[in-house]
Gaussian input, Z-matrix of N, CA and C with variables (Angstrom, degrees):
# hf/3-21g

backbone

0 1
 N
 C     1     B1
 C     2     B2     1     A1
 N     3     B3     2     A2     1     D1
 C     4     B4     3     A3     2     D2
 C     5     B5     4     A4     3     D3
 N     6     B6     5     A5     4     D4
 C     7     B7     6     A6     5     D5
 C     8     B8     7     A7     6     D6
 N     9     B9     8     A8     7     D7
 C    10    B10     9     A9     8     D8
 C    11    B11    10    A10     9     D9
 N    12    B12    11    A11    10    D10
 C    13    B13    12    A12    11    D11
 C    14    B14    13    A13    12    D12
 N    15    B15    14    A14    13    D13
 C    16    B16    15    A15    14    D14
 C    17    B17    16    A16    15    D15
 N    18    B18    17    A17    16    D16
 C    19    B19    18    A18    17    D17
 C    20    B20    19    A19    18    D18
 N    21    B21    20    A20    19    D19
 C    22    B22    21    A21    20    D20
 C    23    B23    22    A22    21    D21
 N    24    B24    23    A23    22    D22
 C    25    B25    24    A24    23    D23
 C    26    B26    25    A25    24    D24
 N    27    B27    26    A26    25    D25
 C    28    B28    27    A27    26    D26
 C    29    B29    28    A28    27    D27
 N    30    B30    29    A29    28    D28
 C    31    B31    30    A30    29    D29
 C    32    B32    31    A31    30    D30
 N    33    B33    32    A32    31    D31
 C    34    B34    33    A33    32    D32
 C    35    B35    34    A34    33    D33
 N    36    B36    35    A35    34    D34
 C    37    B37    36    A36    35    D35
 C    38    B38    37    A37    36    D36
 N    39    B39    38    A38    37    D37
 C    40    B40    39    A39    38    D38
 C    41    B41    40    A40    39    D39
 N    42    B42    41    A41    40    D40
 C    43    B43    42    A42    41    D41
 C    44    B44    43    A43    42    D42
 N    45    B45    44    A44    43    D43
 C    46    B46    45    A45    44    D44
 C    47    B47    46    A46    45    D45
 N    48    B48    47    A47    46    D46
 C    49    B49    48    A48    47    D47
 C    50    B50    49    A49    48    D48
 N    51    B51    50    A50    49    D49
 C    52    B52    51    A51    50    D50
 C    53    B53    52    A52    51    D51
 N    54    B54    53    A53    52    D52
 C    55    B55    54    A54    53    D53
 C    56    B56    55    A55    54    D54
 N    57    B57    56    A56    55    D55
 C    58    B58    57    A57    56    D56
 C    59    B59    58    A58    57    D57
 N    60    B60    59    A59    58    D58
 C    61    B61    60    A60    59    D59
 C    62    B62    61    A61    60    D60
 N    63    B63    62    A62    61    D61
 C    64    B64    63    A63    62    D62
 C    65    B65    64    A64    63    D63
 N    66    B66    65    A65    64    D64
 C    67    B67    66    A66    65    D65
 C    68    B68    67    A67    66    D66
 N    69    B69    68    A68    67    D67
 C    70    B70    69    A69    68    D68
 C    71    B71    70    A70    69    D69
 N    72    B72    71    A71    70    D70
 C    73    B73    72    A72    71    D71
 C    74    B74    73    A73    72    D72
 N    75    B75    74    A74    73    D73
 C    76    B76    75    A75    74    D74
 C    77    B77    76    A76    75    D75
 N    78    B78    77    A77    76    D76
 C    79    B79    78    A78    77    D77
 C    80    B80    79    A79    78    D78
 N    81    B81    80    A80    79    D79
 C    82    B82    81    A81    80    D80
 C    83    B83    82    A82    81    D81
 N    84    B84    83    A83    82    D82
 C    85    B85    84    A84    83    D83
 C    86    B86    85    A85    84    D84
 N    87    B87    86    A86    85    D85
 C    88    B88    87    A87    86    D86
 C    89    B89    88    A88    87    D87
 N    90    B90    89    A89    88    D88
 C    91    B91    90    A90    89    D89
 C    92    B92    91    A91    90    D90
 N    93    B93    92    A92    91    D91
 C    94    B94    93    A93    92    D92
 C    95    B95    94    A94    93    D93
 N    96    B96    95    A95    94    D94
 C    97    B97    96    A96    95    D95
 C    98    B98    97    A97    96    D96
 N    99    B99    98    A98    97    D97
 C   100   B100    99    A99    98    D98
 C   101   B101   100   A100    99    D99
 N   102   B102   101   A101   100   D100
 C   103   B103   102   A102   101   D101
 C   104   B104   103   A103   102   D102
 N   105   B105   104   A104   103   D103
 C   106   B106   105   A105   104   D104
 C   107   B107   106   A106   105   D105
 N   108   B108   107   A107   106   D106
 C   109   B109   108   A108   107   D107
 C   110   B110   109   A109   108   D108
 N   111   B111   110   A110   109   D109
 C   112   B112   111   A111   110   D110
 C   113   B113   112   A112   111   D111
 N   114   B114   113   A113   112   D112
 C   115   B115   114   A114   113   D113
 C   116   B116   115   A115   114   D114
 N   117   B117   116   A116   115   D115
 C   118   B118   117   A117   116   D116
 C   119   B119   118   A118   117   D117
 N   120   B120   119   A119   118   D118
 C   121   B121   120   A120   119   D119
 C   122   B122   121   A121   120   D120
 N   123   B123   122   A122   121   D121
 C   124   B124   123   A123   122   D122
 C   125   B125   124   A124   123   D123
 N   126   B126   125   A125   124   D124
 C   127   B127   126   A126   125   D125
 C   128   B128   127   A127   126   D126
 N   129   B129   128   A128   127   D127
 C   130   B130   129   A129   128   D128
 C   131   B131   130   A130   129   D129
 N   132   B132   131   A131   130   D130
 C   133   B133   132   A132   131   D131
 C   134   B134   133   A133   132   D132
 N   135   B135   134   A134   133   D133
 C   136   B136   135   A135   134   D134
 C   137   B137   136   A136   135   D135
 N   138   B138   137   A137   136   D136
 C   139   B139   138   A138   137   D137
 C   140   B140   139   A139   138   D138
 N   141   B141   140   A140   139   D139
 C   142   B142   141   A141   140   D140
 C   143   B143   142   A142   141   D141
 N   144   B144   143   A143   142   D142
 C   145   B145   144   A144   143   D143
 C   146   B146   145   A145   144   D144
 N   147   B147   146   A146   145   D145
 C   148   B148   147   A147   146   D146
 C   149   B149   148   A148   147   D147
 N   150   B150   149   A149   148   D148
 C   151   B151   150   A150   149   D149
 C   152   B152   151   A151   150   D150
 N   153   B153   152   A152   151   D151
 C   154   B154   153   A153   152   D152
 C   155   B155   154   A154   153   D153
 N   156   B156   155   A155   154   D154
 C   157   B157   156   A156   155   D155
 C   158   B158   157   A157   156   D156
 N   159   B159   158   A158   157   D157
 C   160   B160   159   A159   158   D158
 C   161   B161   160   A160   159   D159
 N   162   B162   161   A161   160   D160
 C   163   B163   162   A162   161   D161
 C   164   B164   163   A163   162   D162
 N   165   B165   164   A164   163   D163
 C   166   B166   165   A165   164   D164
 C   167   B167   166   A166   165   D165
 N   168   B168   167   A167   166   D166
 C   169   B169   168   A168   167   D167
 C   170   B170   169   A169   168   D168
 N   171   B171   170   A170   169   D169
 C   172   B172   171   A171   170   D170
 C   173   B173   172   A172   171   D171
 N   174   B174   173   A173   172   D172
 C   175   B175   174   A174   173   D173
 C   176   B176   175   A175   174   D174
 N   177   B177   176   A176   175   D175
 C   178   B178   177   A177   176   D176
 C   179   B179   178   A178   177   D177
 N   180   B180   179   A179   178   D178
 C   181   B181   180   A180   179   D179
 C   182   B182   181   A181   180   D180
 N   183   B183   182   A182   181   D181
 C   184   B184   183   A183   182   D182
 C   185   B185   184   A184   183   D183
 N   186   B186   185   A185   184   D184
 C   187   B187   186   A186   185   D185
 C   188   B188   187   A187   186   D186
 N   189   B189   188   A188   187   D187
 C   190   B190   189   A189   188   D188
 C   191   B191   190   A190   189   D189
 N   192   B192   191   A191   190   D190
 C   193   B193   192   A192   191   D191
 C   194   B194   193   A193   192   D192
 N   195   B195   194   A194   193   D193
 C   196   B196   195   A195   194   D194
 C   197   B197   196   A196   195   D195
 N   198   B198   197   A197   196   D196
 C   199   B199   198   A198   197   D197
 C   200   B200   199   A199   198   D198
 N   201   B201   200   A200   199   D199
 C   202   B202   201   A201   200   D200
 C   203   B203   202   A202   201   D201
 N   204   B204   203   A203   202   D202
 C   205   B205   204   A204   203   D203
 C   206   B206   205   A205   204   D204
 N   207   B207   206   A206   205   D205
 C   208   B208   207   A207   206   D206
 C   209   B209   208   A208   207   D207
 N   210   B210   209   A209   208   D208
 C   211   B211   210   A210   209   D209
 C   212   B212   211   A211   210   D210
 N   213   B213   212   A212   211   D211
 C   214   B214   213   A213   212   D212
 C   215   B215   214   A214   213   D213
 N   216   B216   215   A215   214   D214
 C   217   B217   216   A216   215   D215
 C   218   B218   217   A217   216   D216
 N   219   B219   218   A218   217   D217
 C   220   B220   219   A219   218   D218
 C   221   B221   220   A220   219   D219
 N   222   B222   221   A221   220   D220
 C   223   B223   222   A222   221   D221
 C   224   B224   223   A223   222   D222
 N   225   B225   224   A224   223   D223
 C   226   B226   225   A225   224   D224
 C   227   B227   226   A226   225   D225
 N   228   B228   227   A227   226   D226
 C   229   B229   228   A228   227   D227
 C   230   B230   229   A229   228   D228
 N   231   B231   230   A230   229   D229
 C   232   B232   231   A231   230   D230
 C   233   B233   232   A232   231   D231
 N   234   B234   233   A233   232   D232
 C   235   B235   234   A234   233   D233
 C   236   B236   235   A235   234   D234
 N   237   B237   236   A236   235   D235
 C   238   B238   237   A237   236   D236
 C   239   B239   238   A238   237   D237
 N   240   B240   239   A239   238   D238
 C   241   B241   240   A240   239   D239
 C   242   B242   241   A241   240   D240
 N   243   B243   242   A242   241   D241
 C   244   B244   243   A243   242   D242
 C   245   B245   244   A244   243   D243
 N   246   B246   245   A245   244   D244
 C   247   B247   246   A246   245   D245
 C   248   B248   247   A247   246   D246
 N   249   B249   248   A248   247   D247
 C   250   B250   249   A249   248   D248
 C   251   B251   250   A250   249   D249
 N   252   B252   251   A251   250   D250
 C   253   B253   252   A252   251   D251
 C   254   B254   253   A253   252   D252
 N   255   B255   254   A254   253   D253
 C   256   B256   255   A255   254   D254
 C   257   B257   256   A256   255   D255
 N   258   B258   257   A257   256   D256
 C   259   B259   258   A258   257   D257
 C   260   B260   259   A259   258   D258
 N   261   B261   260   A260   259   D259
 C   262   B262   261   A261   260   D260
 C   263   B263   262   A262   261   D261
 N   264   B264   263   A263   262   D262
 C   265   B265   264   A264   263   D263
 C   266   B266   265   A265   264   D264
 N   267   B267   266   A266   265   D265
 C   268   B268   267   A267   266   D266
 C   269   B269   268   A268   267   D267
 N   270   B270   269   A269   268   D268
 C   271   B271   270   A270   269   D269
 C   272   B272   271   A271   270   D270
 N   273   B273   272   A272   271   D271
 C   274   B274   273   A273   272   D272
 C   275   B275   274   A274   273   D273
 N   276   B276   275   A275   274   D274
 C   277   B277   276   A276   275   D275
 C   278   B278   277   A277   276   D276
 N   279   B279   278   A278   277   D277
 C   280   B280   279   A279   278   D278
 C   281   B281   280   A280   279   D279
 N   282   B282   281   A281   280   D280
 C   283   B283   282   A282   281   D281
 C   284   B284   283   A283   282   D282
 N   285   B285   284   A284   283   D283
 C   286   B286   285   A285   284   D284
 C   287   B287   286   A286   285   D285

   B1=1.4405
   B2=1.5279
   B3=1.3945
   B4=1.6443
   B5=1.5147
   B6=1.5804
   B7=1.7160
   B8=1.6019
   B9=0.9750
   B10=1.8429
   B11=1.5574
   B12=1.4557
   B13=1.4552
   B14=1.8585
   B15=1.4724
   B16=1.8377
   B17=1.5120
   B18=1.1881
   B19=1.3756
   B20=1.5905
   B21=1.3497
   B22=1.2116
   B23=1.5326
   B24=1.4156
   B25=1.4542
   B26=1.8667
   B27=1.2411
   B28=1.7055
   B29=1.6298
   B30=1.4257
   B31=1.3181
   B32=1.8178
   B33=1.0591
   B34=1.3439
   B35=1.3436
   B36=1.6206
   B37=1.5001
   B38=1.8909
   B39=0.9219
   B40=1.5134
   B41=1.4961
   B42=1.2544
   B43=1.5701
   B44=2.0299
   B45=1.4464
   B46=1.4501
   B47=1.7146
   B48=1.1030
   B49=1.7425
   B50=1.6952
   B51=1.3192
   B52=1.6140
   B53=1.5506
   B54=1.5803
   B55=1.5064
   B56=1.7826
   B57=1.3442
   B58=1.5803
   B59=1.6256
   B60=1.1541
   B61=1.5336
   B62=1.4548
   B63=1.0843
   B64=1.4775
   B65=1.7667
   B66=1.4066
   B67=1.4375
   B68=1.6641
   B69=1.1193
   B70=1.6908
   B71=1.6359
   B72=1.5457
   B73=1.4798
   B74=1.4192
   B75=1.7254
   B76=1.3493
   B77=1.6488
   B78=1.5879
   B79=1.6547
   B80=1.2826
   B81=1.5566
   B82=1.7317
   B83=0.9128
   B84=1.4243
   B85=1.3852
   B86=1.8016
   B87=1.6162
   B88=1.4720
   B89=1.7598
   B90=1.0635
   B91=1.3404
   B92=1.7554
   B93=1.2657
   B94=1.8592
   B95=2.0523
   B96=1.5265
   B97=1.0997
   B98=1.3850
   B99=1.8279
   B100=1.5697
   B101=1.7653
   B102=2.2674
   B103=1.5512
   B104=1.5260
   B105=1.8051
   B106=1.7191
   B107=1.6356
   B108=1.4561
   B109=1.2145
   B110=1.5451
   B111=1.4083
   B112=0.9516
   B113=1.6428
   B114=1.6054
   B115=1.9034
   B116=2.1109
   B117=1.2421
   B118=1.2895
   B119=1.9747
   B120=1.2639
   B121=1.4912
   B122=2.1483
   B123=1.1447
   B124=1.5288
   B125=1.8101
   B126=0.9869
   B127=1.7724
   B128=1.9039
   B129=1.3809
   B130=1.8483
   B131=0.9741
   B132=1.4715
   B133=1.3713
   B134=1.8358
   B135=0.9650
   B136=1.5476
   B137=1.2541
   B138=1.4380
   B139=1.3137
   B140=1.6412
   B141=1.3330
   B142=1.0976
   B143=2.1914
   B144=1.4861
   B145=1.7238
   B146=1.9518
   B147=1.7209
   B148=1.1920
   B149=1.1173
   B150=1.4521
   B151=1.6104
   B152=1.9220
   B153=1.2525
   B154=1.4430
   B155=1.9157
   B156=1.1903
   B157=2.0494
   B158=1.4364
   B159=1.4922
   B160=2.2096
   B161=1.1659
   B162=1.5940
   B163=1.5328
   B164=1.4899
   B165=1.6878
   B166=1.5023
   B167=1.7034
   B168=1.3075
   B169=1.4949
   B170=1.7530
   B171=0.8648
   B172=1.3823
   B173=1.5083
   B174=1.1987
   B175=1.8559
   B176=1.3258
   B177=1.3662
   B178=1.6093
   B179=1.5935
   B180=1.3827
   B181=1.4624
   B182=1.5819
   B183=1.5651
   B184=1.5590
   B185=1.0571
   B186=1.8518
   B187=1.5271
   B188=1.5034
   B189=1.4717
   B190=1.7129
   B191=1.8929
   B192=0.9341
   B193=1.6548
   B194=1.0372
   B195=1.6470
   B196=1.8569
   B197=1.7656
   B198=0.9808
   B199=1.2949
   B200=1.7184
   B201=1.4688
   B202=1.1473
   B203=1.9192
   B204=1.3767
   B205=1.7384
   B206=1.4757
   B207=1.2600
   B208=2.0693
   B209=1.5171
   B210=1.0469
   B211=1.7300
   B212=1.9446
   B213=1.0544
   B214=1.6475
   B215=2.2053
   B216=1.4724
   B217=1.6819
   B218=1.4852
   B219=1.7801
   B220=1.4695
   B221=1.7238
   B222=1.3989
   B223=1.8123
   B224=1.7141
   B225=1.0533
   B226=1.1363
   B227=2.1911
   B228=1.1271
   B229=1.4252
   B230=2.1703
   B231=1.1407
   B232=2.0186
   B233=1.4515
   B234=1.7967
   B235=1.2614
   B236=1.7466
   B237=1.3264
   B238=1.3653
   B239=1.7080
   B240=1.2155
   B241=1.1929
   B242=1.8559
   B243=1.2160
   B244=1.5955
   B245=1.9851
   B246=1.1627
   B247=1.2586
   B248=2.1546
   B249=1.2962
   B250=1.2978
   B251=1.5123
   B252=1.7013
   B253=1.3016
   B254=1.2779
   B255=1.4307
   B256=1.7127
   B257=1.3398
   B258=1.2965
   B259=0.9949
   B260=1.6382
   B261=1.4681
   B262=1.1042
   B263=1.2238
   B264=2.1168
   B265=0.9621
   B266=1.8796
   B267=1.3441
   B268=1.3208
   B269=1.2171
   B270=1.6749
   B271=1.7638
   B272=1.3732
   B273=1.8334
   B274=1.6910
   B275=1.4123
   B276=1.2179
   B277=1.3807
   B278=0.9933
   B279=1.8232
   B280=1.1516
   B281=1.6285
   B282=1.8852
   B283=1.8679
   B284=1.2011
   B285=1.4649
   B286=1.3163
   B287=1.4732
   A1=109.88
   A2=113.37
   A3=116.18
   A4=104.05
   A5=140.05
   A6=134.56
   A7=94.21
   A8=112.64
   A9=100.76
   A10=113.03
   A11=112.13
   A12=94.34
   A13=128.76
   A14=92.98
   A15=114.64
   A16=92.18
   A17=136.58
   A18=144.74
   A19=102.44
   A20=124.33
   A21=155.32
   A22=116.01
   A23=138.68
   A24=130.44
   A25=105.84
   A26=127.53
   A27=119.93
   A28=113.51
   A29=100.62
   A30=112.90
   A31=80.52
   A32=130.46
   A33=145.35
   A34=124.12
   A35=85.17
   A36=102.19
   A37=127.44
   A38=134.33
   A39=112.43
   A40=118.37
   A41=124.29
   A42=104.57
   A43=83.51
   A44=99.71
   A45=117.79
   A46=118.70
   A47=98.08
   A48=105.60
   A49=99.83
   A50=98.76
   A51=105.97
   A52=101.76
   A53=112.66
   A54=127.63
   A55=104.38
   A56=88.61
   A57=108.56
   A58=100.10
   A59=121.97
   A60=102.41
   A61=144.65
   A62=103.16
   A63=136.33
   A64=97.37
   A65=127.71
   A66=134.19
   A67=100.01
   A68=96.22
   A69=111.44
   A70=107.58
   A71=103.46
   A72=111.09
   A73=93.47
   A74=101.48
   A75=104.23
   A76=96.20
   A77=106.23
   A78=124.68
   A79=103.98
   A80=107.23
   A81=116.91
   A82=109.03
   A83=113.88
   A84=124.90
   A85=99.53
   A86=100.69
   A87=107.68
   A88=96.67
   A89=125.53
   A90=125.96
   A91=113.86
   A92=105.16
   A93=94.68
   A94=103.85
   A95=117.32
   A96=112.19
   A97=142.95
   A98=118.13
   A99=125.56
   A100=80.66
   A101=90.64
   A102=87.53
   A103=99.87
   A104=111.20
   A105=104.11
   A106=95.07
   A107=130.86
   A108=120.01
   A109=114.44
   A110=117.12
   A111=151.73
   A112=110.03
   A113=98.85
   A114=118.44
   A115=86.89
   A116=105.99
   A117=116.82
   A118=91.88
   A119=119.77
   A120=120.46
   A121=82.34
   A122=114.40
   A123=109.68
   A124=106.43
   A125=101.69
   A126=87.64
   A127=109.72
   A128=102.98
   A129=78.99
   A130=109.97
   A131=125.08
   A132=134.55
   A133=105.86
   A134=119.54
   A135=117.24
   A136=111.07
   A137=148.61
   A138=155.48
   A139=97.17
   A140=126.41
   A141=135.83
   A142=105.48
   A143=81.05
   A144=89.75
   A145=111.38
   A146=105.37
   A147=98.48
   A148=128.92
   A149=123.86
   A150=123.29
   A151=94.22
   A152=95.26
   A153=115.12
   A154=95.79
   A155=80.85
   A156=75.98
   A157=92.97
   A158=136.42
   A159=129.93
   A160=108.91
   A161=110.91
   A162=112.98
   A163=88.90
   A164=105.19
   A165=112.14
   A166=106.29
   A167=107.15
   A168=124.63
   A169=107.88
   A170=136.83
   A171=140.88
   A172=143.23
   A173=129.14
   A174=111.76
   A175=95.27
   A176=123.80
   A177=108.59
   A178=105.79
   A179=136.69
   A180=167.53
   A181=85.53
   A182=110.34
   A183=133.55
   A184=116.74
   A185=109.35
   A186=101.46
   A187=98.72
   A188=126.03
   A189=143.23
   A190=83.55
   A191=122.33
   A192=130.33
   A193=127.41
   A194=109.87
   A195=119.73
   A196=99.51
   A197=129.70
   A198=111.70
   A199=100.08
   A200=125.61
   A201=139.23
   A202=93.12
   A203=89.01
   A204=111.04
   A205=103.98
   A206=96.45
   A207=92.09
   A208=110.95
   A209=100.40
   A210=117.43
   A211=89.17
   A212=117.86
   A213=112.75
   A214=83.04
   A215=91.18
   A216=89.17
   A217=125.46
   A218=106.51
   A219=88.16
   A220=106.29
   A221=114.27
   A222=101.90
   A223=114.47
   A224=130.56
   A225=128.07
   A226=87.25
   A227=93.30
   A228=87.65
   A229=106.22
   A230=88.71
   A231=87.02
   A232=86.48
   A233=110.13
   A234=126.54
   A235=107.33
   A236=129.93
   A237=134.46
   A238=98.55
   A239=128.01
   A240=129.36
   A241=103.05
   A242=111.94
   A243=126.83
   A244=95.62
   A245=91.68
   A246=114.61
   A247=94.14
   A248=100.87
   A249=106.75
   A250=104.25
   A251=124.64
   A252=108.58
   A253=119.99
   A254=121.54
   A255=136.09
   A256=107.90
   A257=136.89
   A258=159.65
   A259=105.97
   A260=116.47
   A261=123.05
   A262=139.27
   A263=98.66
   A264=101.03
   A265=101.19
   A266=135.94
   A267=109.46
   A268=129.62
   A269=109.21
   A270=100.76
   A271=95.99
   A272=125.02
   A273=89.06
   A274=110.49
   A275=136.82
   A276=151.13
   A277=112.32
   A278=102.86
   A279=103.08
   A280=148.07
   A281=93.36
   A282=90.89
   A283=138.74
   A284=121.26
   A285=132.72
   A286=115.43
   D1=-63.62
   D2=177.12
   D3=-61.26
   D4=7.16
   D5=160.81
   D6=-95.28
   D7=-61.76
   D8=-172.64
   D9=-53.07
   D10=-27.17
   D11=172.69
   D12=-91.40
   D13=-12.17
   D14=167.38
   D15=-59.38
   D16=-48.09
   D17=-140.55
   D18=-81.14
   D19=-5.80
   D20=172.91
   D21=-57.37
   D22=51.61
   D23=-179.90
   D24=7.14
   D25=130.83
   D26=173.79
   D27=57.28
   D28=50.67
   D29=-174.39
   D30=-136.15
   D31=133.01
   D32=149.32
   D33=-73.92
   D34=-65.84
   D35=-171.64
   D36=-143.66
   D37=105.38
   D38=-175.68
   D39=-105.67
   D40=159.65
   D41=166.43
   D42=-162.21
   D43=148.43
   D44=-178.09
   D45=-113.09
   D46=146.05
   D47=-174.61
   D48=-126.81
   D49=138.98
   D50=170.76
   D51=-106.52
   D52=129.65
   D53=178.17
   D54=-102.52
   D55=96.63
   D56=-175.97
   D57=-63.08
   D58=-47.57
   D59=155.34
   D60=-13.90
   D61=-76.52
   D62=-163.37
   D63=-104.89
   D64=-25.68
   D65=167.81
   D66=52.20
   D67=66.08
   D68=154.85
   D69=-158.80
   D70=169.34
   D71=-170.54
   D72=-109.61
   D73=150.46
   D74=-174.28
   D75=-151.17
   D76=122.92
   D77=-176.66
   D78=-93.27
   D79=126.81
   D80=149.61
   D81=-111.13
   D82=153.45
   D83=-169.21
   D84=-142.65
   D85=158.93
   D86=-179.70
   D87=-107.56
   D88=150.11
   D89=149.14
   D90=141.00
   D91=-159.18
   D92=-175.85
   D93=-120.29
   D94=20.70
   D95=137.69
   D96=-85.38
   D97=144.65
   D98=-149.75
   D99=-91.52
   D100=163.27
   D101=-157.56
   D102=-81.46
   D103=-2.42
   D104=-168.23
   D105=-70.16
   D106=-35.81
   D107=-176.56
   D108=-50.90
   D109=-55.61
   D110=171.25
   D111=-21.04
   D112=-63.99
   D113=-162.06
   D114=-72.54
   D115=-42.18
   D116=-151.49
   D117=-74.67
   D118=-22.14
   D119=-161.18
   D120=-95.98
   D121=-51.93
   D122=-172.46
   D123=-73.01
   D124=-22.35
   D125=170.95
   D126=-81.28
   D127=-11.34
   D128=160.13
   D129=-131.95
   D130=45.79
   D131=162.49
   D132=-125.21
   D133=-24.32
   D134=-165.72
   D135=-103.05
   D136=153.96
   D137=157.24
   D138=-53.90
   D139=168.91
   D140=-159.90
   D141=-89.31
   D142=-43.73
   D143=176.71
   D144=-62.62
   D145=-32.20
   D146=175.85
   D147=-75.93
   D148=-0.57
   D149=-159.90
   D150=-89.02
   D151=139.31
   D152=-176.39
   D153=-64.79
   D154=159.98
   D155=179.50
   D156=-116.62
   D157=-17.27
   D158=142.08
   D159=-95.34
   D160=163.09
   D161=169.81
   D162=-149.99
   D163=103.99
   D164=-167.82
   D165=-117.99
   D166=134.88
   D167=-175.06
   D168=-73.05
   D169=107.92
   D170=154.12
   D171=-97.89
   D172=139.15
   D173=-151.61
   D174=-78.89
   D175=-50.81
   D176=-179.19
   D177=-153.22
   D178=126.27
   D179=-141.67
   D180=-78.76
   D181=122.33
   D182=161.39
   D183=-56.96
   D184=123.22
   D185=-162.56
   D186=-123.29
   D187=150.36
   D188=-150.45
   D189=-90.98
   D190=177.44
   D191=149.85
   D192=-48.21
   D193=-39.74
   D194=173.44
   D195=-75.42
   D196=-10.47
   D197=167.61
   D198=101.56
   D199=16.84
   D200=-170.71
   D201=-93.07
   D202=168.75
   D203=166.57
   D204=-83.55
   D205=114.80
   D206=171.45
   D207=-89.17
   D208=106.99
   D209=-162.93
   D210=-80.22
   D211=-9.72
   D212=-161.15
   D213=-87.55
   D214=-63.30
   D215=174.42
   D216=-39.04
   D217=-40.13
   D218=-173.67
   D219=-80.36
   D220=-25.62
   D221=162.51
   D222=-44.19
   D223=-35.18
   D224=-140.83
   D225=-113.59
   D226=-13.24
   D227=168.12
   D228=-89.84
   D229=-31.51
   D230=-169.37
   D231=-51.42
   D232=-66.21
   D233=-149.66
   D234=-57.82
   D235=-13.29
   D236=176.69
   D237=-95.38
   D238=-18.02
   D239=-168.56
   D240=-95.67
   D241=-36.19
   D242=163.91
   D243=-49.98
   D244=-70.26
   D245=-156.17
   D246=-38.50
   D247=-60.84
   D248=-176.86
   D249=-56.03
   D250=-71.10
   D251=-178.38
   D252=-21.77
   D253=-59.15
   D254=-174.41
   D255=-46.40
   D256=-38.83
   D257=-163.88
   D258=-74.67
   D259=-70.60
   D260=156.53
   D261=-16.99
   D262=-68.44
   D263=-170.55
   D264=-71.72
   D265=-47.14
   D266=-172.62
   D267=-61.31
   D268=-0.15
   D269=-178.87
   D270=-87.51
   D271=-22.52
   D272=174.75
   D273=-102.60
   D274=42.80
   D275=126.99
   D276=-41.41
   D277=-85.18
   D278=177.08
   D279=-43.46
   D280=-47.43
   D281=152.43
   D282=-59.54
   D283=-0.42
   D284=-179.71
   D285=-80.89

């Protein structure tokens, strides 16, 4: 899944996390391609179970001590990024 979406012109880098929570897969990717290209290049490249249900842009991939992708950080980046949308959206609720 994270090669078909590298395979992406302005794709650097991708790597995917499954949120056992919420039980969907969700791709970040490094580089200066948009994610509609992105969603639109993995829906006719991916089986249906593989397609990520986000495809989120990140400046550069969280790295462990071994020099690995910390796939736990980029969960913990969606889930702070949820967190803010949510946030958002009820303050302009509320001003409404």
């Amino acid at each position: 899944m994270d090669l078909a979406i590298e395979a992406v012109p302005g794709v650097t880098r991708c790597r995917c996390v499954y949120d056992k929570e919420k039980k969907r897969l969700i791709a970040f990717y490094e580089g200066t391609a948009d994610a509609a290209s992105l969603r639109a290049h993995a829906l006719e490249t991916l089986p249906p179970f593989m397609m990520p249900t986000k495809i989120l842009p990140i400046e550069a991939m969280p790295l462990t001590k071994n020099g690995k992708v910390d796939r736990a950080a980029l969960l913990a980046l969606s889930r702070e990024a949820a967190a803010r949308r949510r946030a958002r959206t009820k303050k302009r609720e509320k001003d409404l």
